[in-house]
N, C-alpha and C positions, 0 to 999 in steps of 0.2 A: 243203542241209540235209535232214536225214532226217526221213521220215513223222512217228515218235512226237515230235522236238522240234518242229517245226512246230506240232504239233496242242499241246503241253503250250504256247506262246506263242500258240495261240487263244487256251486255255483263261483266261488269266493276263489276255490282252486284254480277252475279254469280261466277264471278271470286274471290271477295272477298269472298263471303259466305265458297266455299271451303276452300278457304287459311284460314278462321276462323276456320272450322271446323277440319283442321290439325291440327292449333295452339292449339287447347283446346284438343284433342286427346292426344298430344302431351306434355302437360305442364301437363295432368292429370299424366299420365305415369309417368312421371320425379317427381312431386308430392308422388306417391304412393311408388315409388323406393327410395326416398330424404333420410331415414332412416331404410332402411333394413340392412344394416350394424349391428350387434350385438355386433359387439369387439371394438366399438367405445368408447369415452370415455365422460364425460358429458360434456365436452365444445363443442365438437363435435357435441353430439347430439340436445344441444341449437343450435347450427348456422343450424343445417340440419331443425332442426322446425322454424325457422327462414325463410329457403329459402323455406319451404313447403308452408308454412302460406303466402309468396309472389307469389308464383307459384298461390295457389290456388285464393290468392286474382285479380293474373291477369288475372286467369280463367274468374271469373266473370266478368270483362271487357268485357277480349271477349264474354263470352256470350251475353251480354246486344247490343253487336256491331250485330252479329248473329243475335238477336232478331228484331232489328231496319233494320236491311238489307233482313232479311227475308220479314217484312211489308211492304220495298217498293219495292220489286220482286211480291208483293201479289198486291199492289195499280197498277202497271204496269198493270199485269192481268186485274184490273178493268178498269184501264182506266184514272185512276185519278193520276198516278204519276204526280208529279212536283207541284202539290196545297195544299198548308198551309193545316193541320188540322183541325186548329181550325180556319181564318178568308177566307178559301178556294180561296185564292188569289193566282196569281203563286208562287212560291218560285222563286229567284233569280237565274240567268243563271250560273254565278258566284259561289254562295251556293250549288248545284247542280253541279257545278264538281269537287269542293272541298270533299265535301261528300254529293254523292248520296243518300245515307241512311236517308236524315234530312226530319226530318217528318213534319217540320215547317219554316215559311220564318223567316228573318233574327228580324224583331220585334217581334212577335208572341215567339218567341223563348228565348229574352230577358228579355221579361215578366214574360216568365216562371222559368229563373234562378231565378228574385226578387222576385219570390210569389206570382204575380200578374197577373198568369194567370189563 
């Protein structure tokens, strides 16, 4: 992969990795505040653990987004962005500016949703 696309799939990384790292600041917050309310009432308080339990579950979304976008700001460093994982073939041009973050080409990766990789 050439200098200038390399560097424009920094750019795109690091730009999400913050905007990740806002979201999850962010959703934690609203999370932790979801039932500080005390004069609420129990229906109330069911829907506020309700949107906590989805806040937090979206947490972990992003983090898992985080994690995978952290790794390929890391393979960049090495040198190895853009190649499969696991059969170290390029990943798709395509696949790659859809989500930069994919750490596997577009077979390699199918395999892996059936169990069969």
């Amino acid at each position: 992969m050439d200098k200038k696309r390399l560097e424009l799939f920094k750019k795109k990384l690091q730009t999400k990795q913050e905007e990740l790292r806002r979201t999850i600041s962010r959703t934690e917050q609203e999370g932790r505040s979801a039932d500080d309310d005390p004069t609420v009432d129990l229906a109330d308080k069911a829907a506020n653990s309700y949107t906590k339990e989805f806040l937090f579950g979206q947490t972990d979304n992003d983090r898992a987004t985080l994690q995978l976008v952290s790794q390929a700001l890391r393979r960049i460093g090495q040198g190895n962005f853009g190649k499969c994982l696991i059969c170290q073939e390029e990943i798709q041009q395509r696949r790659l500016d859809a989500v930069p973050w994919a750490p596997h080409c577009h077979a390699c990766q199918e395999k892996l949703e059936l169990g069969r990789g």
